[in-house]
N, C-alpha and C positions, 0 to 999 in steps of 0.2 A: 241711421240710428245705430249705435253699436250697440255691442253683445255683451252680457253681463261676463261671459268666460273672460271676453278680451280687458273689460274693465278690470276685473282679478287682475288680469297681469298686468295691468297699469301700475294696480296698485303695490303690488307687487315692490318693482323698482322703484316707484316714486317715495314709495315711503323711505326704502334706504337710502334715495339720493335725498331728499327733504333732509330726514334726518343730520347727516351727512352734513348737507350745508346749516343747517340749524347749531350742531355742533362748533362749528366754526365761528360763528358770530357768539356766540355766547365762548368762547376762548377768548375774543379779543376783548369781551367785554371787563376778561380778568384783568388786562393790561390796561391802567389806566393812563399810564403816558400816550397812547395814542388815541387820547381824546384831551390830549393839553396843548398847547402852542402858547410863544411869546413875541412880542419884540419889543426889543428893547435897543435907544439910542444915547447916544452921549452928548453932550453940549459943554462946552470950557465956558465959564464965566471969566474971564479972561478974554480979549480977543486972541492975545497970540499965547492962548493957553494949550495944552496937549489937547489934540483930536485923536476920538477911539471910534473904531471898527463900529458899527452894528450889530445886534446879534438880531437873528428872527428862527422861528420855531414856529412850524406852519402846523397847523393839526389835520390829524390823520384822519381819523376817523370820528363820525356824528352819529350820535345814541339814536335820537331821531330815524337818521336815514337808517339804521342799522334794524333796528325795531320795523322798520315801514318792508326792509328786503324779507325778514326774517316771516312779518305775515306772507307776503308776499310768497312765499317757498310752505308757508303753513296752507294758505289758502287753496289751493291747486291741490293739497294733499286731503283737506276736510272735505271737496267737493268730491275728489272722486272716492271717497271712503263714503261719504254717502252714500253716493251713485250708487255702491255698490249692497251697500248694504239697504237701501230701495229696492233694488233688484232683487233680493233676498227674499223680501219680504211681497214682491207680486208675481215674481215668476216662480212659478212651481210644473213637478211633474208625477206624472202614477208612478207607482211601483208595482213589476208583474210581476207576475206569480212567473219564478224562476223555471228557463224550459219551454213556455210557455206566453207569447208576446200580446196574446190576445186575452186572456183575463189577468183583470187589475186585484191587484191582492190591496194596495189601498188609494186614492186618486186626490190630486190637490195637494201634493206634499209641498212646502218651501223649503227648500236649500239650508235653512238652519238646522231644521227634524231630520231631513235627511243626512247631515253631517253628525248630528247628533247621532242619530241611528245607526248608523255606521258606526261610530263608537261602541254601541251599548250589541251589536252584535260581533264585535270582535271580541268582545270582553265574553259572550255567550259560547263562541265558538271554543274562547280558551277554556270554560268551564268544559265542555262536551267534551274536550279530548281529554279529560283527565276523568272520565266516569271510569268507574271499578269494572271489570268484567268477571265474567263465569268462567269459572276452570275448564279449559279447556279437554282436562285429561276425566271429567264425569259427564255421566250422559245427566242432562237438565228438561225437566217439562215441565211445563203449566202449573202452579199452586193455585188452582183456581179455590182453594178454602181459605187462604192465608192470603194471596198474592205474592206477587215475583216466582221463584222457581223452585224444585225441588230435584235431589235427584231419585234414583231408583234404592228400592231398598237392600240393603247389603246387609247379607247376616252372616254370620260369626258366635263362635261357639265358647261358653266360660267352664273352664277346669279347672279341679281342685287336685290336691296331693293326697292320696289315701294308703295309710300303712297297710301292707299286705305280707301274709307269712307267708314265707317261701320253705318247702318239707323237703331238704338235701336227701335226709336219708330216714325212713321211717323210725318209729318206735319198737325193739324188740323185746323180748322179756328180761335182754341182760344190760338193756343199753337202751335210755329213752330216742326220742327223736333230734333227728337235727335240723333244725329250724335257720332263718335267718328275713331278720325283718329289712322291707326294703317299700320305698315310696313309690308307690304308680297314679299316672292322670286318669281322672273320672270325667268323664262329660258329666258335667251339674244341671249345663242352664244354655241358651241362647240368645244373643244379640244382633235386634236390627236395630243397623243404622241406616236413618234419612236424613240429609242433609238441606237446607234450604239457604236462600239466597236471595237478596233484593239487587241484586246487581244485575247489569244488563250484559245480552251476547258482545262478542267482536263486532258482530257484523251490522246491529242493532245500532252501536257507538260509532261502526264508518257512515253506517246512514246518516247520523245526528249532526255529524262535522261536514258531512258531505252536503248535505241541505243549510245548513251554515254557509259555507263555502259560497252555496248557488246563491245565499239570496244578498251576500255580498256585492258580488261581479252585478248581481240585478241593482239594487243601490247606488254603485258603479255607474253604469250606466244612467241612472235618473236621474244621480245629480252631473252629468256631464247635456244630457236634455236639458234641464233648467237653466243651467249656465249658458245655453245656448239663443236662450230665449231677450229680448231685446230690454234695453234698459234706456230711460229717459234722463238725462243731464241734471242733476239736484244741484244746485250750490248753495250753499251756508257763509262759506269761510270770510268774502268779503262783510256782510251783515258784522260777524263777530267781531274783524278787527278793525271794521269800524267806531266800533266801540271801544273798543279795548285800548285806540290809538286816540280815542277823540282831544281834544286839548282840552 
């Protein structure tokens, strides 16, 4: 009994040699001269009238038989596309928990879901590498009031400009004072800043692709089990073009 892996690669070539030859007979079927012949004779009413050549013109090819090769090369390819796609649908295998061969993360899989899956976690994988992270240049902890992260609080002080007289030279009884206005900073007020974040660490985002990654290669693995697994002979094709060719 063969193996569904090796049916795949049956199928594989056969479809592009079928193909292939199918191609072919539907080209000649453009040509319609090679499906005409003639012959044609001459006879003088006359006895000792001119005698002419024969001609004849054998034909090449028959729709018929053409049609009969073409199931024929169809047939071989409907069975083992079955075949396999039977196979598909009875052979299955777990998926384990990546790391780890001895628990099953799910069991009973078929070869479509796992191919499927396969899809829809590479497509997961490509979301996870493009997650936002945390600055790396702020210390970040826990927002456990909000959720995601915060950093530490940072203060900073707000100034204003206030006119101040500057006394060069006092006031005396012959000569007032000599003044001169000029702007100096006040501390007014102070500001903290906290910063917060829903974005995740570096190292949070290598887990996430990294676990990605594992349960890939695990997948990998399950549908190469599956494939391994044995496949029984389905035919169809002749049924079909029995019909298809009936007179």
């Amino acid at each position: 009994m063969a193996q569904l892996n090796q049916m795949v690669a049956v199928r594989k070539g056969l479809r592009a040699r079928t193909e292939a030859a199918v191609d072919v007979i539907y080209k000649q079927f453009q040509k319609p001269a090679l499906f005409a012949g003639l012959a044609r004779t001459y006879q003088p009413r006359a006895d000792d009238g001119e005698t002419l050549p024969s001609e004849k013109q054998l034909v090449q090819k028959n729709v018929e038989n053409l049609l009969t090769d073409a199931g024929d090369e169809l047939t071989a390819l409907f069975d083992v596309v079955l075949t396999v796609d039977h196979g598909n649908t009875v052979n299955t295998a777990a998926l384990m928990v990546p790391g780890n061969n001895d628990e099953v993360l799910a069991a009973d899989l078929p070869v479509p879901f796992l191919l499927f899956l396969e899809k829809q976690i590479i497509d997961w994988r490509t979301m996870v590498s493009h997650l936002p992270v945390l600055d790396p240049e702020i210390v970040w902890t826990p927002d456990h009031q909000n959720g995601g992260a915060r950093s530490e609080d940072v203060a900073t002080t707000r100034a204003r400009k206030v006119p101040t007289v500057l006394v060069k030279a006092p006031a005396t009884d012959k000569h007032p004072a000599q003044t001169e206005v000029y702007m100096r900073d006040e501390i007014v007020g102070d500001w903290t800043l906290t910063r917060f974040s829903g974005a995740v660490s570096a190292s949070r985002k290598r887990q996430l692709t990294t676990r990605a990654d594992a349960l890939l290669d695990t997948l990998r693995k399950a549908v190469e089990r599956a494939n391994a697994g044995p496949v029984t002979t389905q035919e169809v094709g002749a049924d079909l073009f029995h019909y298809l060719l009936a007179p």
